[in-house]
PDB file of N, CA, C and O in Angstrom:
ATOM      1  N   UNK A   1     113.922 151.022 115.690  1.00  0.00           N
ATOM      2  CA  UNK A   1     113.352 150.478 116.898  1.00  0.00           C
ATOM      3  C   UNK A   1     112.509 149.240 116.607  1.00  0.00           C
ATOM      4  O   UNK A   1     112.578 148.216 117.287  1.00  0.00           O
ATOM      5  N   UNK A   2     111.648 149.415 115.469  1.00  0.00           N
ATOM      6  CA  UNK A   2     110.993 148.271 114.762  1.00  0.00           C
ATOM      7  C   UNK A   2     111.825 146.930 114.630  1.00  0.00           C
ATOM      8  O   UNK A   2     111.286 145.827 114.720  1.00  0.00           O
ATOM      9  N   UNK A   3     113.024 147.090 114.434  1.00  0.00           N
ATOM     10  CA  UNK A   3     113.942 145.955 113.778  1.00  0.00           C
ATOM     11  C   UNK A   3     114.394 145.572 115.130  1.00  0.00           C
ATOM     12  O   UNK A   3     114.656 144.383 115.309  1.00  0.00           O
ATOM     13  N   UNK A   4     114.522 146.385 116.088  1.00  0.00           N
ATOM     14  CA  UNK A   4     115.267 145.531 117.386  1.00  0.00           C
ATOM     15  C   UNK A   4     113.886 145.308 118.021  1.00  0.00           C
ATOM     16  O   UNK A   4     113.791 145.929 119.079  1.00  0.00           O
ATOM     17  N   UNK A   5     113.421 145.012 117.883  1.00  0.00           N
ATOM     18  CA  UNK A   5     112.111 144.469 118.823  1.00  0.00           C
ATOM     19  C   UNK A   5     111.686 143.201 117.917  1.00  0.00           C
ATOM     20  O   UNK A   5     111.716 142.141 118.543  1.00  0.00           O
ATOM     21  N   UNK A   6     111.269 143.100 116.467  1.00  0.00           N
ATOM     22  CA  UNK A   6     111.110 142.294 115.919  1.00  0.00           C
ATOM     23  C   UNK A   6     112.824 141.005 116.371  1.00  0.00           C
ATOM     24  O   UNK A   6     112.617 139.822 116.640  1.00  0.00           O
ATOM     25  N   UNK A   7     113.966 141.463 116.353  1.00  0.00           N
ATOM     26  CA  UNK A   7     115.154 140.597 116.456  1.00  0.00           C
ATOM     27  C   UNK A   7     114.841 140.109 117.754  1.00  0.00           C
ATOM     28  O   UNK A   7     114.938 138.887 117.859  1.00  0.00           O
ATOM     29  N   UNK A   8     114.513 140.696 118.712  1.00  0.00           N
ATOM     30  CA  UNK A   8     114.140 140.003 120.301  1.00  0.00           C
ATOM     31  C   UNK A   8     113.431 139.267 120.411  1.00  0.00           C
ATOM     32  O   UNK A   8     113.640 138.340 121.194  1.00  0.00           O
ATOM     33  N   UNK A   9     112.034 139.363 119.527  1.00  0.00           N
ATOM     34  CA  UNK A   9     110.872 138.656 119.628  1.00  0.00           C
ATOM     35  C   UNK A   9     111.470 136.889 118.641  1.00  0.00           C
ATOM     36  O   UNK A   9     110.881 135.875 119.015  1.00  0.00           O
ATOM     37  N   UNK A  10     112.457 136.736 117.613  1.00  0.00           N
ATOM     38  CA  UNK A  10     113.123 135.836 117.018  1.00  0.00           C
ATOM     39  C   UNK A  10     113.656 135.253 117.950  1.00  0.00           C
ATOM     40  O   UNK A  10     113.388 134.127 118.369  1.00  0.00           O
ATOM     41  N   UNK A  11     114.654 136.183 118.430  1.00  0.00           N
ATOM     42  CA  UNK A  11     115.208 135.362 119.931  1.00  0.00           C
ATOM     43  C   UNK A  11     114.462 134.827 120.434  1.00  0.00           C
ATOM     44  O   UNK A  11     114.060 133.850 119.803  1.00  0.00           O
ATOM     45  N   UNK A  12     113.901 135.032 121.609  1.00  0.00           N
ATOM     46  CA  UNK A  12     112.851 134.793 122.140  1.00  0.00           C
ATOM     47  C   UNK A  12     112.137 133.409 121.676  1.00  0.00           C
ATOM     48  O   UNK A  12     111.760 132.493 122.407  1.00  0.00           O
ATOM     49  N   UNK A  13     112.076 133.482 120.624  1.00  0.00           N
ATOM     50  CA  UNK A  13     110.971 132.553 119.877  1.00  0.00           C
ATOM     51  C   UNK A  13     112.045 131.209 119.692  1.00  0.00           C
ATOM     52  O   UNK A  13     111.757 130.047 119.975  1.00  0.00           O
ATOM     53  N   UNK A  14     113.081 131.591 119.255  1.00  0.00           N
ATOM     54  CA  UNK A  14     113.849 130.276 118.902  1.00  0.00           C
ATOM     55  C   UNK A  14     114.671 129.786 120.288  1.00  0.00           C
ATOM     56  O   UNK A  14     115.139 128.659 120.452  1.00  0.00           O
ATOM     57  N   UNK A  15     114.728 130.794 121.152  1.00  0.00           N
ATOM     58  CA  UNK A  15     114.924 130.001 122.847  1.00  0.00           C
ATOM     59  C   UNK A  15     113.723 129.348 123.392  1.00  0.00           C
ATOM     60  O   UNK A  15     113.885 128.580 124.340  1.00  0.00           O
ATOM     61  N   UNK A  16     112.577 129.539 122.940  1.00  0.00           N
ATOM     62  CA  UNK A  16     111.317 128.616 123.297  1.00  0.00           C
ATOM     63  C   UNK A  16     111.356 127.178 122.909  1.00  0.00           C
ATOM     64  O   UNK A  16     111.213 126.164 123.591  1.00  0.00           O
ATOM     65  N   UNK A  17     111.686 127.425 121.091  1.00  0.00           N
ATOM     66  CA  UNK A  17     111.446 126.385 121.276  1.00  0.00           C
ATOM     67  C   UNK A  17     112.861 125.494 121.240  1.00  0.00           C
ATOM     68  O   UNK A  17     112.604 124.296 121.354  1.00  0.00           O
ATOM     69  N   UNK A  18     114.124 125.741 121.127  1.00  0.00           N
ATOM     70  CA  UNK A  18     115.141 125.000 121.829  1.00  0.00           C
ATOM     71  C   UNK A  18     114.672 124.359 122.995  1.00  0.00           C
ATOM     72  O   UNK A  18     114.921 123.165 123.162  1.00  0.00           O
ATOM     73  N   UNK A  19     113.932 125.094 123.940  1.00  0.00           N
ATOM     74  CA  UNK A  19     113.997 124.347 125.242  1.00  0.00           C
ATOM     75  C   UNK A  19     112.589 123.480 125.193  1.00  0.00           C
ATOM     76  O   UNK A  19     112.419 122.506 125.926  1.00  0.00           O
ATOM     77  N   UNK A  20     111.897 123.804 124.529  1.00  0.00           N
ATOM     78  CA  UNK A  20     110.587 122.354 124.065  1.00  0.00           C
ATOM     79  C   UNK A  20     111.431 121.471 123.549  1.00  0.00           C
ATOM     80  O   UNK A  20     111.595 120.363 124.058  1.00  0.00           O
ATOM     81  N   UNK A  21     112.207 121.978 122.216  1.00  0.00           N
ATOM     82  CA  UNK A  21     113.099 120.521 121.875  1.00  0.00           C
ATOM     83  C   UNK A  21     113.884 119.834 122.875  1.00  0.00           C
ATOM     84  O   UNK A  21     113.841 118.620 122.680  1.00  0.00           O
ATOM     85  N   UNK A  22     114.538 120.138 123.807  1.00  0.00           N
ATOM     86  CA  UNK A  22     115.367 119.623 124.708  1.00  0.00           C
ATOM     87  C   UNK A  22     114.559 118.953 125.733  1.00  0.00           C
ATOM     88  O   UNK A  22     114.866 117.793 126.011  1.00  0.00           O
ATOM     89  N   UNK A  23     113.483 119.557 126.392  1.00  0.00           N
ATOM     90  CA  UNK A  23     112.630 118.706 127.319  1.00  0.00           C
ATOM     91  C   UNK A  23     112.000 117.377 126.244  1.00  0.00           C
ATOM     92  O   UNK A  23     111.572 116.296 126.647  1.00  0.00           O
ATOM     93  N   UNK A  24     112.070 117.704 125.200  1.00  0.00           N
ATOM     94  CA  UNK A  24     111.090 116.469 124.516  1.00  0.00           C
ATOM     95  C   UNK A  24     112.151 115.556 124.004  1.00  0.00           C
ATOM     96  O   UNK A  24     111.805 114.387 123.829  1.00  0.00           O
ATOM     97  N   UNK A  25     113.601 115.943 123.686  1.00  0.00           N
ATOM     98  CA  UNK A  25     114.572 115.096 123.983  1.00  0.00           C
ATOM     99  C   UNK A  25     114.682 113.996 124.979  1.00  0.00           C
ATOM    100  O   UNK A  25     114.781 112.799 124.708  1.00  0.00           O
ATOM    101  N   UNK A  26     114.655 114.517 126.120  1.00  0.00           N
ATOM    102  CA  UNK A  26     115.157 114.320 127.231  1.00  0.00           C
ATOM    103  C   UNK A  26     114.169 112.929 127.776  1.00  0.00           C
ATOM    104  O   UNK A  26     114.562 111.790 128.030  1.00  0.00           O
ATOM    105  N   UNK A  27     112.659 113.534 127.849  1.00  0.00           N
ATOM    106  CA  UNK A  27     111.480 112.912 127.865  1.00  0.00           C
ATOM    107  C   UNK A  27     111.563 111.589 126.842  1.00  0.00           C
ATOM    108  O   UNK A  27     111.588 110.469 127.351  1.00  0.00           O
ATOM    109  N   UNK A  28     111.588 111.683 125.970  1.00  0.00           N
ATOM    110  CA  UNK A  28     112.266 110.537 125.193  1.00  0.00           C
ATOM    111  C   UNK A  28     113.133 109.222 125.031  1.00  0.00           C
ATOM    112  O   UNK A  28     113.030 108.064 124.627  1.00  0.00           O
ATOM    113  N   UNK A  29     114.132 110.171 125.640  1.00  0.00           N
ATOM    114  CA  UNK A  29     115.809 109.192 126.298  1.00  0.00           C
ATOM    115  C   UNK A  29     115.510 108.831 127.592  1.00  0.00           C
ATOM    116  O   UNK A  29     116.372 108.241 128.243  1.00  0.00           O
ATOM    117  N   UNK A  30     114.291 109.118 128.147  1.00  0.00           N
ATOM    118  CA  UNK A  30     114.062 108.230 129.264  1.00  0.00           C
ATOM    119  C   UNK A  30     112.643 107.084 129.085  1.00  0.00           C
ATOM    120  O   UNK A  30     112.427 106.143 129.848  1.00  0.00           O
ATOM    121  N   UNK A  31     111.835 107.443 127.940  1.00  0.00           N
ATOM    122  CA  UNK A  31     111.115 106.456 128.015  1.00  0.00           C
ATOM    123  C   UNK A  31     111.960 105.335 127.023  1.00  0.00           C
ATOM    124  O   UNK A  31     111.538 104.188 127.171  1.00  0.00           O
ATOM    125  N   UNK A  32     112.965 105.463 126.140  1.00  0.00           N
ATOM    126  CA  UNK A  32     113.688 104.692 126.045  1.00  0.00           C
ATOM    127  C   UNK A  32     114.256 103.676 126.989  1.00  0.00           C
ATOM    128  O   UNK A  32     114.148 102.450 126.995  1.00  0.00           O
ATOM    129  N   UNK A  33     114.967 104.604 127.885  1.00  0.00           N
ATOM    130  CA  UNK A  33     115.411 103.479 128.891  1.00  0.00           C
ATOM    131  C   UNK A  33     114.863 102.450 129.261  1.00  0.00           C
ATOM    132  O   UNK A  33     115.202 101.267 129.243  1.00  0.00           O
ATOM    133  N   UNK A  34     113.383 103.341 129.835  1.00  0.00           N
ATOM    134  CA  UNK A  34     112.306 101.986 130.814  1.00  0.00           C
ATOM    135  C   UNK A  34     111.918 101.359 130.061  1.00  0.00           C
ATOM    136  O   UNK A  34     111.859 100.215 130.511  1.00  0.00           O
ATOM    137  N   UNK A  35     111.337 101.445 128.379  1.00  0.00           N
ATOM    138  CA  UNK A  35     111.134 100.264 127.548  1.00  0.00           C
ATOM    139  C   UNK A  35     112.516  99.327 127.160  1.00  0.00           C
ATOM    140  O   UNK A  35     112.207  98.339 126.494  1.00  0.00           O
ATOM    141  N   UNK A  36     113.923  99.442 127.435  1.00  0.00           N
ATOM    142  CA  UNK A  36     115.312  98.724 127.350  1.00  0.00           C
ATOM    143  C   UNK A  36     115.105  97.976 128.461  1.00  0.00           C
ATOM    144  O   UNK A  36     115.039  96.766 128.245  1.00  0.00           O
ATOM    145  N   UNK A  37     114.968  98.374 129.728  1.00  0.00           N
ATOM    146  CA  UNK A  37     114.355  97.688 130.770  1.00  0.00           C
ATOM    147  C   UNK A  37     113.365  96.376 130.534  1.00  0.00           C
ATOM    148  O   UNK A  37     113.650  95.182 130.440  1.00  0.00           O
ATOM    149  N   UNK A  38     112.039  97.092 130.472  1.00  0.00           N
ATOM    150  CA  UNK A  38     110.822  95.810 130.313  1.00  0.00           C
ATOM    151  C   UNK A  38     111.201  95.101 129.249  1.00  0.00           C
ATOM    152  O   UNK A  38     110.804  93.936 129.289  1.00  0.00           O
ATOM    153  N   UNK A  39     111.923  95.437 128.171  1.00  0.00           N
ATOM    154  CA  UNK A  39     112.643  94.616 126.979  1.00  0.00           C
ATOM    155  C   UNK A  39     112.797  93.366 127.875  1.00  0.00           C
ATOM    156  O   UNK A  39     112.177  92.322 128.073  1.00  0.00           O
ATOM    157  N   UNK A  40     114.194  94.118 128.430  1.00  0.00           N
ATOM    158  CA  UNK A  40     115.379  93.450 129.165  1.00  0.00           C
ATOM    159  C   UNK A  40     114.964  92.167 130.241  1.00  0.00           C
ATOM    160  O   UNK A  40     115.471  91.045 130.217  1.00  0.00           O
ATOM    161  N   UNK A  41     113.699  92.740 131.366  1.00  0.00           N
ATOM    162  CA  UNK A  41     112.992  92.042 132.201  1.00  0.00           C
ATOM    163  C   UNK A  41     111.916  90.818 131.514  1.00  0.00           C
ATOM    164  O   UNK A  41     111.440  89.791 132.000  1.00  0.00           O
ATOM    165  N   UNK A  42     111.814  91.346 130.401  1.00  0.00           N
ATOM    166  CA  UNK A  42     111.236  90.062 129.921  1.00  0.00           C
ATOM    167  C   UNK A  42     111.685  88.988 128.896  1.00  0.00           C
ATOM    168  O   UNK A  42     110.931  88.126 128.444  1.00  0.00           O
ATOM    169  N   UNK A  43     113.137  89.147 128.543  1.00  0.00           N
ATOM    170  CA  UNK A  43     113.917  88.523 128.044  1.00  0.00           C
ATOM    171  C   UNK A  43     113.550  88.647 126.504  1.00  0.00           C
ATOM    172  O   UNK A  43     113.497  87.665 125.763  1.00  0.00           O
ATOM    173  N   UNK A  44     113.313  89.897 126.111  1.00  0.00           N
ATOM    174  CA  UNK A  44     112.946  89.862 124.924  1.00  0.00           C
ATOM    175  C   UNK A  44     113.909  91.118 123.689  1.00  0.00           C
ATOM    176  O   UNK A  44     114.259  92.275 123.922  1.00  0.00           O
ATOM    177  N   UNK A  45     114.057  90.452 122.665  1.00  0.00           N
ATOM    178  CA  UNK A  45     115.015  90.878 121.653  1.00  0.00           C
ATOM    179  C   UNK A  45     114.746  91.589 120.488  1.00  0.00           C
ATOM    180  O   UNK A  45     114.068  91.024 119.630  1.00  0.00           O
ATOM    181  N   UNK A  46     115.324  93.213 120.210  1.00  0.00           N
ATOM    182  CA  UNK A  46     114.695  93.706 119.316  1.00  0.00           C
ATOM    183  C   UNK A  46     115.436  92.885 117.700  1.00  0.00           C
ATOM    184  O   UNK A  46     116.620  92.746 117.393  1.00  0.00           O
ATOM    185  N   UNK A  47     114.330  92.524 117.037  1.00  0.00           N
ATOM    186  CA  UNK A  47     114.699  91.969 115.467  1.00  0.00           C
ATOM    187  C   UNK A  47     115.803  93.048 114.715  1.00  0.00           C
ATOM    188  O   UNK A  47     115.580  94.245 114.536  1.00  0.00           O
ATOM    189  N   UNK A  48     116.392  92.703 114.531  1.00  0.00           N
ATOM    190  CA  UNK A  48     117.549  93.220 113.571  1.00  0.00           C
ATOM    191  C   UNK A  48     117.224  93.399 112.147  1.00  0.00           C
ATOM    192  O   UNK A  48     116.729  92.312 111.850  1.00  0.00           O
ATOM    193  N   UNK A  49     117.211  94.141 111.086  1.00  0.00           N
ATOM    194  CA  UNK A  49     116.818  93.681 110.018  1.00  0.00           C
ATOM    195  C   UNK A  49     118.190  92.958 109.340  1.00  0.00           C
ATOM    196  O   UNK A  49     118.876  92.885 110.360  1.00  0.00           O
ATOM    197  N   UNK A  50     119.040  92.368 108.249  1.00  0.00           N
ATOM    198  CA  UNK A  50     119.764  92.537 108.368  1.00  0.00           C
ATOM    199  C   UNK A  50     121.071  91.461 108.793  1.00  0.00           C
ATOM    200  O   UNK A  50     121.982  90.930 108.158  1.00  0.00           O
ATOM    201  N   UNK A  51     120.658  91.459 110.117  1.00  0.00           N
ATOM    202  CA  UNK A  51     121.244  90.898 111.308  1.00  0.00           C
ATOM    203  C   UNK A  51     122.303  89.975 110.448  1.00  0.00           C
ATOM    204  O   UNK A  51     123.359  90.551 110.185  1.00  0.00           O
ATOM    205  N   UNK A  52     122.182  88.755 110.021  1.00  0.00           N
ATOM    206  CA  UNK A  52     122.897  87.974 109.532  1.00  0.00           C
ATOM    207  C   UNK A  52     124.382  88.797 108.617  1.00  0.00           C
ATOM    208  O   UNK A  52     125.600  88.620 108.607  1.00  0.00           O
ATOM    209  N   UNK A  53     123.576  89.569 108.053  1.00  0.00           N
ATOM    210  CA  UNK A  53     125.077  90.264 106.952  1.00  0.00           C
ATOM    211  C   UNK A  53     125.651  91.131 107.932  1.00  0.00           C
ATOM    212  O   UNK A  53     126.823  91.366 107.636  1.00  0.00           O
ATOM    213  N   UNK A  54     125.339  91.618 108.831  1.00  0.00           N
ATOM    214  CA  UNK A  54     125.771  92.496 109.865  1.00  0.00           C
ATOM    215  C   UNK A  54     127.104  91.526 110.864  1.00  0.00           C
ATOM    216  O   UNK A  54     128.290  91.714 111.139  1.00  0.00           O
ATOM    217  N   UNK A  55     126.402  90.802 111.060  1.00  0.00           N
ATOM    218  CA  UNK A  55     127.786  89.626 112.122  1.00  0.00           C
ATOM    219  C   UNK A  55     128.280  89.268 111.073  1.00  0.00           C
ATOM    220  O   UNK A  55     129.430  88.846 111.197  1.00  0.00           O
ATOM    221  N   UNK A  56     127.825  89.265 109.959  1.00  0.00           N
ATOM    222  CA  UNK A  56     129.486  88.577 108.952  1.00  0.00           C
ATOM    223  C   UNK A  56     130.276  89.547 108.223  1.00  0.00           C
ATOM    224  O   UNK A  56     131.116  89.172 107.405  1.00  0.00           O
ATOM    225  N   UNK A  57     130.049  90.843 108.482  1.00  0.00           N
ATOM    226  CA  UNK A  57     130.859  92.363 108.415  1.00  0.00           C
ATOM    227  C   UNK A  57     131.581  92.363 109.758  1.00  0.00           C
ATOM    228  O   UNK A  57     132.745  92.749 109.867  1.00  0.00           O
ATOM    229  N   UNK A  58     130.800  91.887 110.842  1.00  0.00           N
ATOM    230  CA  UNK A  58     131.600  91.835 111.934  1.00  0.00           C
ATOM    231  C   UNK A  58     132.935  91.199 111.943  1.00  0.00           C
ATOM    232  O   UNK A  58     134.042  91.728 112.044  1.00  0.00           O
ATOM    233  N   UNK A  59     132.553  89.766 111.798  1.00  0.00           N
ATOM    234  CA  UNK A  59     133.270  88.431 111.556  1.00  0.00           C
ATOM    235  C   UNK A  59     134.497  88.629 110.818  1.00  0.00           C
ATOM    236  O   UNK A  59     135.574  88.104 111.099  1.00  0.00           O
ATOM    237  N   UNK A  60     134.217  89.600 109.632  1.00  0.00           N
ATOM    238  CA  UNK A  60     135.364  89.676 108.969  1.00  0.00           C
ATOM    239  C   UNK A  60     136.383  91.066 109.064  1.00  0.00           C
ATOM    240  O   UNK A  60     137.338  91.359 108.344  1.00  0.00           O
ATOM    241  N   UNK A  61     135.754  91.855 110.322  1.00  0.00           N
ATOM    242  CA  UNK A  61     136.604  92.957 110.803  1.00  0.00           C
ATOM    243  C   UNK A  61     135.924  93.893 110.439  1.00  0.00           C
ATOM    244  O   UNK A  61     136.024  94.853 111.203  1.00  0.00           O
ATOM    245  N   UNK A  62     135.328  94.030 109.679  1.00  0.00           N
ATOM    246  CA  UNK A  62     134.706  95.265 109.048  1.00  0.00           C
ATOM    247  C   UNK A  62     134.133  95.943 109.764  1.00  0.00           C
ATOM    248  O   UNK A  62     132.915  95.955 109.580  1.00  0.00           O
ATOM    249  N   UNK A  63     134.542  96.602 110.617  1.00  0.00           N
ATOM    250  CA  UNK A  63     133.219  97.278 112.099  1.00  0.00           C
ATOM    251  C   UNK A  63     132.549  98.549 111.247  1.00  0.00           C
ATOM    252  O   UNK A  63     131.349  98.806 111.152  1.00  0.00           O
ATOM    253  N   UNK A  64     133.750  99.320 110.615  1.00  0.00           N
ATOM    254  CA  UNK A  64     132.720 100.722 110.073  1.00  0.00           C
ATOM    255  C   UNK A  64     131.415 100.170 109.326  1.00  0.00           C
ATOM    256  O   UNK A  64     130.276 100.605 109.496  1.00  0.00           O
ATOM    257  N   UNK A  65     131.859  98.942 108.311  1.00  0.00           N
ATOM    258  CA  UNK A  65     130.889  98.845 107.466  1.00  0.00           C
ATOM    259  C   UNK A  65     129.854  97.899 108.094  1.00  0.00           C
ATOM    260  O   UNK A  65     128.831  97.651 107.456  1.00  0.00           O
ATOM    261  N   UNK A  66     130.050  97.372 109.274  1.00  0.00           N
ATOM    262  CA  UNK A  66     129.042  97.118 109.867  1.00  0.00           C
ATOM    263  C   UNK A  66     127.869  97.938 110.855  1.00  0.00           C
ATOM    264  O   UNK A  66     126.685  97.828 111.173  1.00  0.00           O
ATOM    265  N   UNK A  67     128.834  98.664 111.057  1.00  0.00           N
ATOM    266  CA  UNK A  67     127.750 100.251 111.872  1.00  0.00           C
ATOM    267  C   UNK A  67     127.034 100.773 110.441  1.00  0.00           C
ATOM    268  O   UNK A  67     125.805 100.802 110.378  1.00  0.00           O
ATOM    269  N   UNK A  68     127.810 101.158 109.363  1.00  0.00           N
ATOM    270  CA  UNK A  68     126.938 101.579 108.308  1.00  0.00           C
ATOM    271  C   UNK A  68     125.817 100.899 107.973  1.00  0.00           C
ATOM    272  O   UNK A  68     124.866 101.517 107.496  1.00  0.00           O
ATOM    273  N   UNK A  69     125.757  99.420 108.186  1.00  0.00           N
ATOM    274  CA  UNK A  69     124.691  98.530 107.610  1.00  0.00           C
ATOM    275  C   UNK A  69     123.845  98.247 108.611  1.00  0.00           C
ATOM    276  O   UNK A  69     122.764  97.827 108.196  1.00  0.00           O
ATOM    277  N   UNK A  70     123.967  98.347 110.160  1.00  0.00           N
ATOM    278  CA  UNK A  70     123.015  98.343 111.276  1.00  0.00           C
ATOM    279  C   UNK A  70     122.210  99.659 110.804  1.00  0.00           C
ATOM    280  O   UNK A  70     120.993  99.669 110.622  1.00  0.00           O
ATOM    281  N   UNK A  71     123.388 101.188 110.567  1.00  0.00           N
ATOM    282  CA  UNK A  71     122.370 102.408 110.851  1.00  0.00           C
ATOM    283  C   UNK A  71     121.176 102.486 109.485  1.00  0.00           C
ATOM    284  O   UNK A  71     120.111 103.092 109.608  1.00  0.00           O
ATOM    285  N   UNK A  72     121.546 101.828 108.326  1.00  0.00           N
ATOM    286  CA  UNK A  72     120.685 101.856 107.095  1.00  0.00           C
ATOM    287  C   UNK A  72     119.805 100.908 107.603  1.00  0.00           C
ATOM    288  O   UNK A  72     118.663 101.362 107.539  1.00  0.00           O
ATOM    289  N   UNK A  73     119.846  99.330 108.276  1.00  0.00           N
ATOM    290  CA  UNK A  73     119.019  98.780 108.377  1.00  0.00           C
ATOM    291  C   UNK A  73     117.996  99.327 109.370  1.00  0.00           C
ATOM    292  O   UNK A  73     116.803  99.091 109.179  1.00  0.00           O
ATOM    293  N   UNK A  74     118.395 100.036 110.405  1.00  0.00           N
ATOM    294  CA  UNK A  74     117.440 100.441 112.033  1.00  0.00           C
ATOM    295  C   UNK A  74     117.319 102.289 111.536  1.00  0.00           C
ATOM    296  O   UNK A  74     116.269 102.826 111.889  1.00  0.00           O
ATOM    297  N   UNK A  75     117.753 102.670 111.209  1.00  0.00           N
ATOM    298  CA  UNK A  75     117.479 104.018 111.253  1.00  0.00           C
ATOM    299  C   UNK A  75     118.267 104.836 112.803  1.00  0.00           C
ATOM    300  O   UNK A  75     118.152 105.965 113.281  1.00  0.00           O
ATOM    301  N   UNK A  76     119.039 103.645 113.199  1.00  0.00           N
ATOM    302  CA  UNK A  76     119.706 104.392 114.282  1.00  0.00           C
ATOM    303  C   UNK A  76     120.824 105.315 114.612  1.00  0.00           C
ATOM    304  O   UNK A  76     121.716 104.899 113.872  1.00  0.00           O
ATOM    305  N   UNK A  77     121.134 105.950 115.033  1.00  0.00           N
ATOM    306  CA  UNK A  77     122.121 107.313 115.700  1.00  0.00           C
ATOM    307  C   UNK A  77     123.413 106.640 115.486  1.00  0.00           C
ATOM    308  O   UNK A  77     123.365 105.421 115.318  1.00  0.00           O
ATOM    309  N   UNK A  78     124.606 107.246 115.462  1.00  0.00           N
ATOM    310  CA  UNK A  78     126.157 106.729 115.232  1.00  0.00           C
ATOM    311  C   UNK A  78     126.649 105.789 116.535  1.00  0.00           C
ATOM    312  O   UNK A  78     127.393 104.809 116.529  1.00  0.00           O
ATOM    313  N   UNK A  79     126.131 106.286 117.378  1.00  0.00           N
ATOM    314  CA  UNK A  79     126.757 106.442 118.878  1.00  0.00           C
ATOM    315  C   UNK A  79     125.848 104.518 118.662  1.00  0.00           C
ATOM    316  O   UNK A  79     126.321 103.443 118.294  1.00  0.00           O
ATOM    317  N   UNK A  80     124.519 104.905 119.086  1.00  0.00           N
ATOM    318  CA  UNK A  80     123.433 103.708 119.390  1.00  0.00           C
ATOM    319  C   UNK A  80     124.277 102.890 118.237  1.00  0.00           C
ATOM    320  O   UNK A  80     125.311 102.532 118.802  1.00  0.00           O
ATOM    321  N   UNK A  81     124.301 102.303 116.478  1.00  0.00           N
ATOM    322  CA  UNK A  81     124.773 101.414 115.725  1.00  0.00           C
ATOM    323  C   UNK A  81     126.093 101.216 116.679  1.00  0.00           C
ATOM    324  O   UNK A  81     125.892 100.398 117.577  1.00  0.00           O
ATOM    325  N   UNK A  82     127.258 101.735 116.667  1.00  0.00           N
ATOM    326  CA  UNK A  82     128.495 101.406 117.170  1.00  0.00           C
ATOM    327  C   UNK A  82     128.165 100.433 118.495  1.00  0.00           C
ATOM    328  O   UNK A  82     128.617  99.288 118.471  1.00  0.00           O
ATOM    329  N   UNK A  83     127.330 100.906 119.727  1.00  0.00           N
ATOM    330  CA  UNK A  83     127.446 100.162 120.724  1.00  0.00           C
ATOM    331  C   UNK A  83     126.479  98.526 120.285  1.00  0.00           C
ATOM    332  O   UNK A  83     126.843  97.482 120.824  1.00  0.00           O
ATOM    333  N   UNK A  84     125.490  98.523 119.461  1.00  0.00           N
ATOM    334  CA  UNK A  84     124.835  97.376 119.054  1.00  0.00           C
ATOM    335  C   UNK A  84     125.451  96.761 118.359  1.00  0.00           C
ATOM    336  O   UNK A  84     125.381  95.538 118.481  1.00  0.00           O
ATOM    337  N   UNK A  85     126.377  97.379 117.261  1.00  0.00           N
ATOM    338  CA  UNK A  85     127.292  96.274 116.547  1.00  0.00           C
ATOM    339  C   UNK A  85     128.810  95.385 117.623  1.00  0.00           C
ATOM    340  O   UNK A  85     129.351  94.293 117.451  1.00  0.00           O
ATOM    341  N   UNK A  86     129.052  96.473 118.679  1.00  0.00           N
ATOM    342  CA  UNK A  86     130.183  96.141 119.819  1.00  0.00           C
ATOM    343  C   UNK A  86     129.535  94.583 120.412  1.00  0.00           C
ATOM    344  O   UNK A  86     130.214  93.567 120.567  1.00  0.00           O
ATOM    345  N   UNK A  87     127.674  94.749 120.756  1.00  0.00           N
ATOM    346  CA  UNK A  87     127.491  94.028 121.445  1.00  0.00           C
ATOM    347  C   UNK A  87     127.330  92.670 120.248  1.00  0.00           C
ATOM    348  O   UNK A  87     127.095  91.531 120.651  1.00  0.00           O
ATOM    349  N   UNK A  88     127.446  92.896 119.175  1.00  0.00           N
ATOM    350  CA  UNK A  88     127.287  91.666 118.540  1.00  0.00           C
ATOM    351  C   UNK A  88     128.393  90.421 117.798  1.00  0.00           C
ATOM    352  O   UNK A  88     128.392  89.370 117.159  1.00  0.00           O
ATOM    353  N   UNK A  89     129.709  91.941 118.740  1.00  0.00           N
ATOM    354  CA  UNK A  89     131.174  90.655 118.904  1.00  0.00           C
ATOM    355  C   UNK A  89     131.102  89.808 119.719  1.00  0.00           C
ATOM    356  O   UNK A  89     132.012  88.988 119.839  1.00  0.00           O
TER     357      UNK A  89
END
């Protein structure tokens, strides 16, 4: 009886905090947006590190190895490098 009450209380515990992680996800991917926005509204550009060897991986077709060298330079997600290197054809 000990062991199924302790296994519920695990449950329990790791559905808590799944759903803290997911609201603080979520919360996140939207203050993202509105700072892409005021970026955007004020005509202003995030620095690339990089940048230069990145469009000439582009330039020469290389898209994987240019997502590889955006995500080492920014620390960014697969999905996010792919669409920033798209926008830098």
């Amino acid at each position: 009886m000990d062991i199924l009450f302790l296994a519920c209380l695990v449950i329990l515990g790791i559905w808590a905090v799944q759903k803290n992680v997911s609201r603080a996800e979520r919360t996140a991917a939207r203050v993202e947006r509105k700072l892409d926005l005021v970026l955007q509204h004020l005509d202003l550009h995030e620095e690339i590190p990089d940048k230069d060897a990145i469009v000439a991986l582009v330039r020469e077709g290389r898209t994987v190895q240019a997502i590889k060298a955006y995500r080492e330079a920014t620390g960014a997600g697969l999905l996010e490098a792919k669409q920033a290197v798209d926008r830098l054809t």
